[in-house]
C-alpha positions in Angstrom: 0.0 0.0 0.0 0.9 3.8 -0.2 -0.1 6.8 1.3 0.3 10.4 -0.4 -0.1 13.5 1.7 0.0 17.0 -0.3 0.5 20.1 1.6 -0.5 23.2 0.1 1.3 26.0 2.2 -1.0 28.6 1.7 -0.3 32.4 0.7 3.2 30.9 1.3 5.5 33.6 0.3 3.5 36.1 2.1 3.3 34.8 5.0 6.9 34.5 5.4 8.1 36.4 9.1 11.1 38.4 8.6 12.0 38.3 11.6 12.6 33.9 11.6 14.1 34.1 8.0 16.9 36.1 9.5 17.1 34.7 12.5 17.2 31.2 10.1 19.2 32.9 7.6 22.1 33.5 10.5 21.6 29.8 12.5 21.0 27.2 9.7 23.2 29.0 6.4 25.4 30.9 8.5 24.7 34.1 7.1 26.2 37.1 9.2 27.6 40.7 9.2 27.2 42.7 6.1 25.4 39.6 4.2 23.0 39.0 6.8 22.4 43.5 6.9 21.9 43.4 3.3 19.0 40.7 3.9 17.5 42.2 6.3 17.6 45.8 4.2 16.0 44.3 1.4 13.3 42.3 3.8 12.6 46.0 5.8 9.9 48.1 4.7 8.8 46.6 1.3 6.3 49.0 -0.3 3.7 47.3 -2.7 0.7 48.5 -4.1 -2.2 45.8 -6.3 -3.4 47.0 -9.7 -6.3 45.6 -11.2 -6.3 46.4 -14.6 -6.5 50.1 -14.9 -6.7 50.4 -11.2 -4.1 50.9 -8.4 -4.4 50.3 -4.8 -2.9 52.9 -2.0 0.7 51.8 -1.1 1.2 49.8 2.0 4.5 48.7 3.6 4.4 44.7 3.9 6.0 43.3 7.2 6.2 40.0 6.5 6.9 37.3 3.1 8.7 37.6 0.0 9.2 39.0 -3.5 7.1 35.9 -5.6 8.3 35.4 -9.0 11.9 36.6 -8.2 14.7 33.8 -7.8 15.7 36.0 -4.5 11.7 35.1 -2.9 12.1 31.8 -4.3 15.3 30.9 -2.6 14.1 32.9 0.6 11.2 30.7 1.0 13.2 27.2 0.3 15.8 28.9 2.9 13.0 29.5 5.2 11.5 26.1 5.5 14.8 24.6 5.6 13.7 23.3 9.2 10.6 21.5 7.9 12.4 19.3 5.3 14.5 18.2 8.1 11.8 17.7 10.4 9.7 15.8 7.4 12.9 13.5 7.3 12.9 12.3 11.5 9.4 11.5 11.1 10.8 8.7 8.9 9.0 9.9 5.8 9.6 10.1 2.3 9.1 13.5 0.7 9.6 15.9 -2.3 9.6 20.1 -2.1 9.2 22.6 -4.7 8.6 26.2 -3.6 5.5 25.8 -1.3 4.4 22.8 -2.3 5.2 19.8 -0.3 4.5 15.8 -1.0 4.6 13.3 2.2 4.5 9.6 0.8 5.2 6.4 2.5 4.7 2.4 1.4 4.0 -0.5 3.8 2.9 -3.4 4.1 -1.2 -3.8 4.6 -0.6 -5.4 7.6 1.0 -2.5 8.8 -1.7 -0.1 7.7 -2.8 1.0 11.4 0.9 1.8 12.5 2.1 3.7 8.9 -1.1 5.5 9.4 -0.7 6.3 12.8 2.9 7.8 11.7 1.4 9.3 9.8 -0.6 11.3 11.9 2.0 12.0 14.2 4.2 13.2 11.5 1.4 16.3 10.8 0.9 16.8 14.2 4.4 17.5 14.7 4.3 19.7 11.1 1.7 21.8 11.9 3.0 22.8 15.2 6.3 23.9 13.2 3.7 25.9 11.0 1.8 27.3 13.7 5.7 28.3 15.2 6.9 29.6 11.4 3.1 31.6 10.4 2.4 29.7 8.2 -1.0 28.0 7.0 -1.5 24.8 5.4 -4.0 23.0 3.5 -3.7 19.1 4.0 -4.9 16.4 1.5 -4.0 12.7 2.1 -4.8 9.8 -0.1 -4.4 6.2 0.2 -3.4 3.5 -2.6 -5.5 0.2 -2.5 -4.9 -2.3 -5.3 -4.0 0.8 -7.8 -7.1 2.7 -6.9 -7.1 6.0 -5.7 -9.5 6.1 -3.0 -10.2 8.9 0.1 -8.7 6.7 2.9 -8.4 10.2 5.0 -9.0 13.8 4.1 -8.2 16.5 6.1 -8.9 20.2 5.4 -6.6 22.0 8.2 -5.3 25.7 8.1 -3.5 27.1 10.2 -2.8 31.1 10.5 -1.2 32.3 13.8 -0.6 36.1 13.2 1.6 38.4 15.6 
């Protein structure tokens, strides 16, 4: 049997907190003096306004997330969850990342059903605490594999927004 879980990190790069990317920036890349004072330069004070076709918001100054489309936000976000790849990987689970998309998968046995399972569960307990801990939200989908049929074995619909 085999279990896929997609989590869709939701409004991902703008819920990025400045604050822990620097601090992640400095404790898990080593990123210090001028570098890290460049980062948090470019991070500070962001001004961004939304047009809608002929039509253009107020400006506001963003406090949190990333630049989406750059290669800069896009390496800032992989570089800010960092922590939950390696957190994915003690929970003895397989798994693939791009950007803010993230893919849990494990095989067993079907006499093991009840303790992969159970694993599982754990294993998104333990990730949506590091959400809830990074701001972020997340959307949770899991499917099970029975005799090469995709069936709902166990959906979850779980998000997750703790804002300062």
């Amino acid at each position: 049997m085999s279990c896929l879980c997609l989590l869709d990190l939701s409004a991902a790069f703008d819920t990025i907190d400045h604050d822990i990317l620097i601090t992640r920036l400095s404790s898990w890349f080593g990123i210090h003096g001028s570098v890290l004072s460049w980062f948090k330069s470019y991070l500070s004070s962001r001004c961004s306004r939304i047009k809608c076709e002929t039509d253009l918001s107020s400006w506001y100054t963003s406090f949190c997330g990333v630049p989406q489309g750059s290669v800069l936000g896009t390496l800032l976000f992989v570089m800010y969850t960092t922590p939950l790849s390696t957190l994915i990987s003690s929970c003895s689970l397989n798994r693939h990342l791009y950007a803010d998309d993230t893919q849990l998968f494990l095989s067993f046995l079907p006499t093991h059903f009840d303790s992969s399972i159970d694993n599982l569960h754990n294993a998104l307990d333990r990730i949506s605490s590091w959400m809830r801990s990074s701001v972020t939200r997340i959307c949770c989908r899991t499917r099970i594999l029975r005799r090469g049929d995709w069936r709902y074995g166990n959906e979850t619909d779980k998000s997750w927004n703790e804002n300062k």
